[in-house]
C-alpha positions in Angstrom: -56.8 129.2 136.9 -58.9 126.9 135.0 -57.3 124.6 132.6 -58.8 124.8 128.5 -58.2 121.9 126.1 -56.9 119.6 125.2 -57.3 122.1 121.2 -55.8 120.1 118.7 -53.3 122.0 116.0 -56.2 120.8 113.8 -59.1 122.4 115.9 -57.4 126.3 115.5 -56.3 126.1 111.9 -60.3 125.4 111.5 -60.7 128.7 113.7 -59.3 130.6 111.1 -62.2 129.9 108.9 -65.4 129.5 111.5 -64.5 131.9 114.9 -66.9 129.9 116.4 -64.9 127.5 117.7 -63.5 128.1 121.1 -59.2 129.0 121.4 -57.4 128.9 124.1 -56.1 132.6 126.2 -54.1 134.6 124.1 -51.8 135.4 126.9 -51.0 134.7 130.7 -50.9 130.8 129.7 -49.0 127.7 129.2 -49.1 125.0 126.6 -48.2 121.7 125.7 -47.2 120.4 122.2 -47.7 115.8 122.5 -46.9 113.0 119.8 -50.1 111.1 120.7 -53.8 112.3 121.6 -54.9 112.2 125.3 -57.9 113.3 127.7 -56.5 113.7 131.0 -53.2 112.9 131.5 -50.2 114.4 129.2 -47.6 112.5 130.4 -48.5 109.3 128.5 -49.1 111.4 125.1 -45.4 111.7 124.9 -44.5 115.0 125.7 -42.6 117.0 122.9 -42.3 120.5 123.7 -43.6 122.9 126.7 -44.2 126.3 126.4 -45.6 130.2 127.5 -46.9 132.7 127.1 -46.4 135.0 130.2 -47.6 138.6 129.0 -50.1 140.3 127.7 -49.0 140.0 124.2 -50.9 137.9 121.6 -48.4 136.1 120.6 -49.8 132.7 120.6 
């Protein structure tokens, strides 16, 4: 599985407007919601919620 992001909250409101920008998979994927900003490791953006989506719904 390759790993997308990190897509800021920001970056796919702005999707609704230009669909150029890339999103993340609409299904069979995890996310991670964090206080701060951070490149590589989540852990030390503060952590605030985990999530999944685990079907083929587009429910993100």
């Amino acid at each position: 599985m390759k790993w997308i992001g990190p897509i800021q909250i920001d970056e796919l409101l702005d999707n609704v407007i230009d669909s150029s920008i890339p999103m993340p998979p609409e299904s069979n994927s995890a996310y991670l919601i964090t206080k701060e900003n951070w490149e590589e490791n989540p852990i030390t953006a503060q952590p605030l919620y985990v999530g999944s989506i685990t079907s083929d719904s587009k429910r993100f």
